[in-house]
N, C-alpha and C positions, 0 to 999 in steps of 0.2 A: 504494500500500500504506500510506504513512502515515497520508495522512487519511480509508481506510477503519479504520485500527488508531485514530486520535484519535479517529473519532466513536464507535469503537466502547467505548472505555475514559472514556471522556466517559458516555455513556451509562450502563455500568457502577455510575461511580463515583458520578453521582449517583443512580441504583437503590439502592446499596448504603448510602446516608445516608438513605431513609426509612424510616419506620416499619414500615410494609409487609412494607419488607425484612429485619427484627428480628423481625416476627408470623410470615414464612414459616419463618425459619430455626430459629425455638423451636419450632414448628408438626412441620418434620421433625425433632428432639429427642424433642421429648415422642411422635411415631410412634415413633422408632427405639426409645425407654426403654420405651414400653406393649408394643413387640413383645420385649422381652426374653425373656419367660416362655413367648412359643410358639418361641421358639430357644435355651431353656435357659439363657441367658446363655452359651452359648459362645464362643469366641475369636473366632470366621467372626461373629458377630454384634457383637463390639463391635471387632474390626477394621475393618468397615461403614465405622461413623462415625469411626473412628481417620483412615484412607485417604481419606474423602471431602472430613472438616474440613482436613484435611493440603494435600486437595491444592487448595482453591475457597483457602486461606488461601494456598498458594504463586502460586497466579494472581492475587489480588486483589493481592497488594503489586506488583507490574508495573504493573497497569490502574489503580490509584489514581497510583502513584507517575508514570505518564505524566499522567497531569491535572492532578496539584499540579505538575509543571515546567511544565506549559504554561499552568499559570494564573499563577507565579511569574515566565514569563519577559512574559507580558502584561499583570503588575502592572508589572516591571521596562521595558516599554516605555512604558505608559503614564508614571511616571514621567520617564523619560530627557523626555519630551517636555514637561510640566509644566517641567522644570529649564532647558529649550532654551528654552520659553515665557517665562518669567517674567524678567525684564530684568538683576533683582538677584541673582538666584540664579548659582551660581559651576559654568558648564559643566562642568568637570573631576570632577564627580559622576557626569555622565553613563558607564554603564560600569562601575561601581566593584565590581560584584557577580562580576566576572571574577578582581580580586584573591585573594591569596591570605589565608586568614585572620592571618596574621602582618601583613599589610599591612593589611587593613581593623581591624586593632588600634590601629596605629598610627593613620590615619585619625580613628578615634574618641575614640581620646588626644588630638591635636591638636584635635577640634571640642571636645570637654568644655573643653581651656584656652581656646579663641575663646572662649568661651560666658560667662565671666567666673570662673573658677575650679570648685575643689571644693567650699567653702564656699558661695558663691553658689549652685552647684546643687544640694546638698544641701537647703538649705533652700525653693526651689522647691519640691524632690520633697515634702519634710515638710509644705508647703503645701496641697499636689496629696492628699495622703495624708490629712491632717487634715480634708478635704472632704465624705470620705467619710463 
């Protein structure tokens, strides 16, 4: 079941990022708005699209949100392995995305002062900024 539901919200999610997918869905808007006038604009008629947007929109956050984890925990592997790989790099990174955000606060507190201060990285940034 799962990875008939992964390939299937995989699938979805990237459907639901082309263009295509934005020309279908204007496509039945402008049906639904043109049929206005042979259904009077009644309630049964713009309930329609109240119920349908309501519900493609309550399914899509499911089906997207299953791809972004699974693309985020296969950024986050691929990484861990990069960290394992690289001889300098400090293993204890490996994992760190399980922490809690009060923890990876602190984390980043610590790396910003490894890094050579505030000042120092301030002006980095302004470097990086000024490039542009």
């Amino acid at each position: 079941m799962d990875r008939i539901f992964a390939a299937f919200s995989h699938r979805i999610a990237r459907w639901s990022g082309q263009p295509q997918a934005f020309m279908a869905s204007l496509a039945i808007v402008l049906l639904w708005s043109l049929s206005g006038p042979l259904f009077h604009y009644s309630d049964t008629w713009q309930l329609v699209i109240n119920t349908g947007t309501t519900i493609i929109t309550f399914m899509m956050v499911f089906l997207i949100q299953n791809a972004q984890n699974r693309d985020g925990s296969a950024i986050q592997a691929k990484l861990d392995e990069l960290i394992r790989a690289v001889e300098a790099a400090r293993n204890d990174f490996i994992g760190i995305e399980h922490l809690t955000e009060a923890e990876l606060e602190q984390v980043k507190i610590v790396l910003e002062k490894e890094s050579g201060g505030d000042e120092r990285h301030r002006y980095a940034l302004e470097r990086l900024i000024a490039r542009r």
